[in-house]
N, C-alpha and C positions, 0 to 999 in steps of 0.2 A: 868497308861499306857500313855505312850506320844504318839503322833501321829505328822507323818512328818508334816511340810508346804508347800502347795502346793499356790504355787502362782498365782492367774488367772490371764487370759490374760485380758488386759484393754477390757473394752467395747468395739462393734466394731471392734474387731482387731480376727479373729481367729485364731485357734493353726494353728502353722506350721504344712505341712502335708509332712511328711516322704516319699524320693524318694523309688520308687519301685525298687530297686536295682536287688532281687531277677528274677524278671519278665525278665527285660532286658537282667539280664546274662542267663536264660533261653533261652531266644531266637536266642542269640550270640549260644549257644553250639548248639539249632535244627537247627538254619541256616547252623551251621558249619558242623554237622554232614551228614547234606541234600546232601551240595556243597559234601562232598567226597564218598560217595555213586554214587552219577551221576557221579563224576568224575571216579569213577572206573568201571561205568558198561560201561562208552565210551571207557576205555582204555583195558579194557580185553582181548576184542580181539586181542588187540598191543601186549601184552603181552602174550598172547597164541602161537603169529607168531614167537615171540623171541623164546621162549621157546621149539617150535620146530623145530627151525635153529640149537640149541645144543643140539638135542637129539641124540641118535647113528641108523646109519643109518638104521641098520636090525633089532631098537629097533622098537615096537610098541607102540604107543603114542596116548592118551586121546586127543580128538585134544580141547574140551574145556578146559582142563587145561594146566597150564602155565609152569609147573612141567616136565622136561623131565625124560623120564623112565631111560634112561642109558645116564648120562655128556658124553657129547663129541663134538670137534669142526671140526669132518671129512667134513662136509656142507662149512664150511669156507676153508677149505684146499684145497676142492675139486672147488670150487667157484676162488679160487687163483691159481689153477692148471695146468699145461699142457693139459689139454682137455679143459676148459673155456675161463682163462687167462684176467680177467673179470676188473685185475688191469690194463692194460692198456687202457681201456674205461674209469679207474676211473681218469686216468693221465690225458687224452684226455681231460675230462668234467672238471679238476680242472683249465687248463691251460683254455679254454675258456671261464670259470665262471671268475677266476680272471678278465684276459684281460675285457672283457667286462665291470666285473662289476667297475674295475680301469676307464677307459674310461667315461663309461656312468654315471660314480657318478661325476666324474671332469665337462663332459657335461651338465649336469643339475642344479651344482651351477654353471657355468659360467653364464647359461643360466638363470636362477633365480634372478642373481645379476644384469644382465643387463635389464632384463624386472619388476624388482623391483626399481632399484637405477637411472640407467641412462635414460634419455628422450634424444630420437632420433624419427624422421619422423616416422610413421606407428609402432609405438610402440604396443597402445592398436589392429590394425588390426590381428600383429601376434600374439600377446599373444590367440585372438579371432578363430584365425586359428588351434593353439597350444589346445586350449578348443576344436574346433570342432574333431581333431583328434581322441581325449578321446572316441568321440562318435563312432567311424568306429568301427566294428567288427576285431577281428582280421584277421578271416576265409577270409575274402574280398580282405587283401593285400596280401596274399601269393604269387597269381597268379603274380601280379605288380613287387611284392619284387624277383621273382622268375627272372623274364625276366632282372630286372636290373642287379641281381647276375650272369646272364648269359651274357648279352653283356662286364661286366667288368671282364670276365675268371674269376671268382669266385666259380662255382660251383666246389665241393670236397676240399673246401679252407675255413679253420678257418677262415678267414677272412671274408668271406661271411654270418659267423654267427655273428661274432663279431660287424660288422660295423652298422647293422640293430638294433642292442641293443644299441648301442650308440648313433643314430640321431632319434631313434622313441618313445623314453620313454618319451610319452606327459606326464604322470603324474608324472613322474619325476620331470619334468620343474615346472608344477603346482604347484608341492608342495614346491619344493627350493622355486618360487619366491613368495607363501603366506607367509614363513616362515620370507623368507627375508624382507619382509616389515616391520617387528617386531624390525630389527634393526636400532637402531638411526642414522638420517641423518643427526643428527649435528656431530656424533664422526667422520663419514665421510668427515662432510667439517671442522672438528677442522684439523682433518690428511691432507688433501688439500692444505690448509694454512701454515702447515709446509711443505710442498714441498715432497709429499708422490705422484705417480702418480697413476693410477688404478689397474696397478698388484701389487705393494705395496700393497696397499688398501684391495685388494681380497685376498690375500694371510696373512696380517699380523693383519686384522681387522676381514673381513668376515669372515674367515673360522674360526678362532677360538671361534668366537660366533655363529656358525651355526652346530658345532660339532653333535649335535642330530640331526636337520634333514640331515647331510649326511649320519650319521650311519643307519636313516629309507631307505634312498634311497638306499645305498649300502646293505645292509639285502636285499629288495623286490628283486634289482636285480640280486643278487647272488641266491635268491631262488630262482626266474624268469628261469633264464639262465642253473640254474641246475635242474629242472625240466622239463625242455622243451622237447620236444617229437615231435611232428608233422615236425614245420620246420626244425630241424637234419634231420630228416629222408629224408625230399624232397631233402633237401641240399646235402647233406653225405650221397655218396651209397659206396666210397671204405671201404670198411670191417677193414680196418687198423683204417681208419680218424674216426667209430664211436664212438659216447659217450654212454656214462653210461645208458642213460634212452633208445636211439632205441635197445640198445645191449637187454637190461633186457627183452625189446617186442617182441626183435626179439627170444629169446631166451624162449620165453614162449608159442613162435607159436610152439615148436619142444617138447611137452611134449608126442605126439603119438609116435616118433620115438626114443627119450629118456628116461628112466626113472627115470633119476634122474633131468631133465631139471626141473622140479616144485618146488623141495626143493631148487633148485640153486638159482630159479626166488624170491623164498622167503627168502634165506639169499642176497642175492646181495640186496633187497629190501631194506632189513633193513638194509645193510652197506648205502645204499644212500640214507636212508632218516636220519642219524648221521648229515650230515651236515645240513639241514634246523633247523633238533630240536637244534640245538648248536647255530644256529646262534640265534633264537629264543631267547632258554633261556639268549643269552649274552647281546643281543640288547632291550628286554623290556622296558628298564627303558627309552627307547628315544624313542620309541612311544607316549604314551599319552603326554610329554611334546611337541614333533613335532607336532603331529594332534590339540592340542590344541590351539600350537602359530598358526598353518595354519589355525584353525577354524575365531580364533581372527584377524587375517591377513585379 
């Protein structure tokens, strides 16, 4: 009977010790299975509110489950109807969320690239001023924002929502001009040198290497603008000019005299919250890179 060779290890040298492969992919699967567990006892109830936007009307419905008794989209027809008409609030909010957020995304790289790139007198004092803003509450400027909107015939005027999202987004500014410190100040003065002047510059340098932090700025305030509640309301009292979010409040103060004003309140909810979760899912991948270069910045 022959018996294998086994070779020992030299003196002083011990055997190599086998990675615990096992272990680690163990714990990848209980991490994994942990995250979706939580992630669905957060989301259940999302899903429960969907799920009762398509149930039929004079169905009777489980309200913990997500499952509707009898398919049906009467909620949505009824919500788009002659008695709601919940679509032209949604036109209102698309057209002000655009404007704004086109405006106030251009305003904050302008604003970013000059308080990043260019040195002029009291540069650091506004940037310091721009920082202090951060700090104000919101609740504080309404009353201010309110009177300027009224000496410049503004109130019942897109425009009076518009314009306040355009010159106030301190953290806007913040963030373009941490970002923009990240970008090289020689490709700036190689393009100088060739006779490139600063909207050149801004236009065919910056902005296309600053692509992620506008897509963050335009996300915040597109979501900003379309969730907003408080100042529409103080702003916009004609019933025509309202948007999406006082329509949805105003319309959830009438569930004593309505009976269907509550299932309305909760399908029009969830048509208006399609646009933040889309923006969401699309713009991810420029977050952590934005916050990052702003961290390093």
């Amino acid at each position: 009977m022959t018996t294998p060779n086994v070779t020992a290890p030299p003196p002083g040298r011990a055997l190599p010790v086998q990675p615990k492969i096992g272990f680690f992919r163990l714990q990848a699967i209980l991490s994994t299975a942990l995250a979706a567990i939580l992630a669905l006892i957060f989301i259940w109830p999302f899903l429960c509110v969907v799920g009762s936007t398509f149930n039929k009307i004079d169905a009777v419905l489980n309200p913990l489950t997500p499952i509707p008794t009898q398919f049906s989209t009467q909620f949505y027809q009824l919500m788009f109807g002659e008695k709601y008409q919940l679509q032209k609030y949604v036109m209102n909010s698309v057209w002000v969320a655009v404007a704004t957020t086109a405006l106030s995304t251009l305003a904050c790289a302008l604003s970013g690239y000059a308080l990043a790139k260019l040195r002029f007198p009291g540069r650091d004092l506004l940037f310091s001023l721009i920082i202090g803003v951060m700090l104000l509450p919101t609740a504080t400027m309404l009353v201010p924002s309110f009177i300027v909107m009224r000496d410049l015939n503004l109130v019942d005027n897109y425009w009076g929502l518009i314009l306040p999202g355009v010159g106030g987004n301190a953290f806007g500014i913040f963030l373009m001009r941490q970002f923009m410190l990240n970008i090289p100040t020689e490709m700036l003065e190689a393009a100088r040198m060739d006779g490139a002047n600063e909207f050149e510059l801004f236009y065919k340098i910056v902005l296309p290497n600053a692509k992620a932090g506008i897509g963050v700025i335009a996300t915040l305030s597109l979501r900003g603008t379309w969730n907003s509640l408080l100042w529409p309301q103080i702003l916009i009292t004609d019933v025509n000019k309202r948007l999406i979010m006082p329509a949805i409040a105003n319309l959830n103060q009438q569930q004593v005299a309505d009976v269907f004003a509550l299932p309305v309140v909760r399908t029009a909810a969830i048509v208006a919250a399609l646009v933040p979760l889309a923006l969401y899912a699309y713009s991810q991948r420029y977050f952590i890179s934005t916050l990052a270069g702003a961290i390093k910045g």
